[in-house]
N, C-alpha and C positions, 0 to 999 in steps of 0.2 A: 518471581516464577523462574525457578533454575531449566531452561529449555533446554541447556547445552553446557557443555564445559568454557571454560575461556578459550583453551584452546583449540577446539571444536567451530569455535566462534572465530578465533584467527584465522582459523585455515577458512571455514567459510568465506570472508570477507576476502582471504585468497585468491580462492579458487572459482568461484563464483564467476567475477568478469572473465575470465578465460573458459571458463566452459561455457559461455552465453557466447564469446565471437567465435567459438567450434561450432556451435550449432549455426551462427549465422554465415561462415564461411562454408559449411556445409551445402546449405542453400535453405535453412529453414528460416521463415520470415519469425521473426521474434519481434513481438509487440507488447510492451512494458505498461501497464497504467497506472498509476497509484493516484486511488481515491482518498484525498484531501478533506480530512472533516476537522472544525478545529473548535476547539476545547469545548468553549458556550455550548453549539451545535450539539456536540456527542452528548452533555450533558442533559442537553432539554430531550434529544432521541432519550436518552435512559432514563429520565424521571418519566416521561409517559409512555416509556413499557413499564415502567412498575407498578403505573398509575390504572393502566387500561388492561383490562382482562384478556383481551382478544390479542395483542400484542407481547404480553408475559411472557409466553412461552418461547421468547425470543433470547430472552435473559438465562443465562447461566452461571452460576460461581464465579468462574473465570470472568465473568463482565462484572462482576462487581468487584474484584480485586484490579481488572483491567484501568478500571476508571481511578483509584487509589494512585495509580501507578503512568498515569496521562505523560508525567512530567518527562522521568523515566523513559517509557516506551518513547516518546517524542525524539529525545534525544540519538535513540537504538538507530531511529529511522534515518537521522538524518546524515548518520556514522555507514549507515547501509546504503542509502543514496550515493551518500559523497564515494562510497567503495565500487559502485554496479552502474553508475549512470556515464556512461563512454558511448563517445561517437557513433563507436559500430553499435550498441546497447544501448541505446539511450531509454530513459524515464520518460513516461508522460504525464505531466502533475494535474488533476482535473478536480477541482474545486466541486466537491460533492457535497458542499452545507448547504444547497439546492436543489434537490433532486431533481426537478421538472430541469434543471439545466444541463446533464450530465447525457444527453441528446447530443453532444456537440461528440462526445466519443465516440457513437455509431458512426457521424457522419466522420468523423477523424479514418474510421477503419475502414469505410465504406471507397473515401478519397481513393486511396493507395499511396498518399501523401507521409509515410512515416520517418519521414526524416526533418517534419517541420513539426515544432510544439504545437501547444494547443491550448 
């Protein structure tokens, strides 16, 4: 799935951390999370949307070729990470193959704590 140009794509990876410590030198608090689901997990979420009626309509095209492509995107992410995850910007990784546990992010935002993981 062609989103962007490659070069589009360089400058992103660019431009990105520099315009994320502009907004937080600015004074806007910039709070990062990326929810972690890995491989197994997304799988079994996708076979019971396909499985459960009431859940279907969750599924799009692009989730089906998304899931084709796990390896791929994986990889994009971790090229995007290693680009946007700075000091002043930092990532917060939360382990979302547990939903009931993904609670600790409230409390993470609730803290004012953003500069400790999680």
């Amino acid at each position: 799935m062609e989103f962007c140009s490659k070069d589009e794509y360089k400058e992103f990876l660019r431009s990105c951390p520099l315009f994320e410590e502009m907004l937080v030198r600015s004074g806007i608090v910039l709070i990062k999370y990326w929810f972690s689901v890995n491989d197994e997990e997304q799988e079994r979420r996708f076979l019971e949307r396909m499985k459960n009626p009431i859940k279907r309509w969750k599924l799009s095209p692009m989730d089906v070729e998304s899931r084709e492509r796990w390896v791929e995107y994986s990889k994009a992410k971790d090229v995007m990470l290693r680009h946007t995850d700075k000091k002043l910007t930092p990532w917060y990784i939360v382990n979302a193959d547990n939903k009931k546990k993904r609670g600790s992010t409230a409390s993470h935002i609730c803290s004012g704590r953003f500069r400790t993981r999680i």
